[in-house]
C-alpha positions in Angstrom: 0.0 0.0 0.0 2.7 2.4 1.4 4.5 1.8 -2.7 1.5 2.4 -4.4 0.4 5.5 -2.0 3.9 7.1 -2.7 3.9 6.1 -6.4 0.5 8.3 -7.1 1.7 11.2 -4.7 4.4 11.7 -7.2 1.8 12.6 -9.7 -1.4 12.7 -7.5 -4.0 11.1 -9.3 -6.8 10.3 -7.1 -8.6 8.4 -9.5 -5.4 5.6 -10.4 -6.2 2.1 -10.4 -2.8 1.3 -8.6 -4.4 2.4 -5.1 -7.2 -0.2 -4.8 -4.7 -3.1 -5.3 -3.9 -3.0 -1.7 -6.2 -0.6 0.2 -9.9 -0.6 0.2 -13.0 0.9 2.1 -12.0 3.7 4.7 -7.8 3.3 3.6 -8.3 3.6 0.5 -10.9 6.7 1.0 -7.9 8.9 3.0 -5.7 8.2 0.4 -8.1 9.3 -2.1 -8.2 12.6 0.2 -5.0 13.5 0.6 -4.4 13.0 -3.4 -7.2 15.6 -4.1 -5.9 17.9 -1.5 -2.6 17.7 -3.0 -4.4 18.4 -6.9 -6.3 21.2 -5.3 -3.0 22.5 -3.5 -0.9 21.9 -6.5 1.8 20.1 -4.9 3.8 16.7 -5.5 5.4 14.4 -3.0 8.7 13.4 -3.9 11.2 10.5 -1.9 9.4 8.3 0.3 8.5 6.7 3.8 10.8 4.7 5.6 8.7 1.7 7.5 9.0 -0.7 9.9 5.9 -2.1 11.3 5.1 -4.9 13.3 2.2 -6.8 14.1 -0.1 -5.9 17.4 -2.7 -8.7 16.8 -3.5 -11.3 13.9 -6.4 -13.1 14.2 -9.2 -15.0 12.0 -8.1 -12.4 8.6 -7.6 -9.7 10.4 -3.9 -8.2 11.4 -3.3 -4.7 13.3 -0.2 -3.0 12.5 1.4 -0.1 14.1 4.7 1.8 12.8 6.3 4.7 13.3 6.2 6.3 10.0 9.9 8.0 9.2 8.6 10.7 6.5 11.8 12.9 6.8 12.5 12.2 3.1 8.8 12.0 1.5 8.0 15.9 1.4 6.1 18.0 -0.6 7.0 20.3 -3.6 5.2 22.8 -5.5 4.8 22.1 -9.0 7.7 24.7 -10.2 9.9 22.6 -7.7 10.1 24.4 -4.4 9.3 22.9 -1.0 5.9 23.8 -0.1 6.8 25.2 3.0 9.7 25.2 5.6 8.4 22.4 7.8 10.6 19.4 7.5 9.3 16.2 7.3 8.9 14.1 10.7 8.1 10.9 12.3 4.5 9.7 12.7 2.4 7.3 14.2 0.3 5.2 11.9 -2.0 2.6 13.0 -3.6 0.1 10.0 -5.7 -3.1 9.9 -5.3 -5.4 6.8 -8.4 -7.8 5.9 -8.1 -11.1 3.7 -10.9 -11.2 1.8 -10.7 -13.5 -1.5 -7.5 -14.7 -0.9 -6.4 -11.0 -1.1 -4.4 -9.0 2.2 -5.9 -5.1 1.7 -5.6 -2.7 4.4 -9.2 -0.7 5.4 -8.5 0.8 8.2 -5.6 3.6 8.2 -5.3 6.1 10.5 -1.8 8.5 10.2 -1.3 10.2 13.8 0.2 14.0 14.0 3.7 14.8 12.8 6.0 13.8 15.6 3.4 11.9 17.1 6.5 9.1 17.8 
């Protein structure tokens, strides 16, 4: 999700195909959000997220992740290159579930915590 979330930022599309092959329901609905905000705003992400998740609970198709999101390198640009502002990027707190359904791991829930919230 996190490869095909950065992958679209780069050229926000909310609309792309790519988003729903690992997110769905309210997941896939923030990201959908964030890329019109970022159309609206005019702006582009460039780098991307360093992870490292780990598993709170897996049980009967359903696993909770938590990470600390390292977003020091996945900022925003305006389109004639510039940062869009002087706020560098930071750590956050991310909480997601991921669903099997069909055979198929998607996440549905995502929640992204302030920046510097860990």
């Amino acid at each position: 999700m996190w490869s095909d979330l950065t992958a679209v930022s780069a050229a926000p599309d909310p609309q792309s195909p790519r988003l729903e092959e690992h997110a769905t329901a309210g997941a896939l609905e923030l990201m959908k959000y964030g890329l019109r905000k970022a159309v609206k705003e005019g702006v582009v992400t460039k780098g991307s997220p360093r992870l490292a998740p780990t598993v709170v609970s897996a049980r009967d198709g359903k696993v909770v992740i938590r990470d600390c999101v390292d977003g020091t390198d996945w900022l925003e640009y305006k389109r004639n290159g510039e940062l869009k502002n002087d706020v560098p990027g930071s750590h956050f707190k991310t909480d997601a579930t991921v669903r099997r359904a069909k055979s198929v791991w998607k996440v549905t829930d995502l929640y992204m915590h302030a920046s510097g919230s860990c």
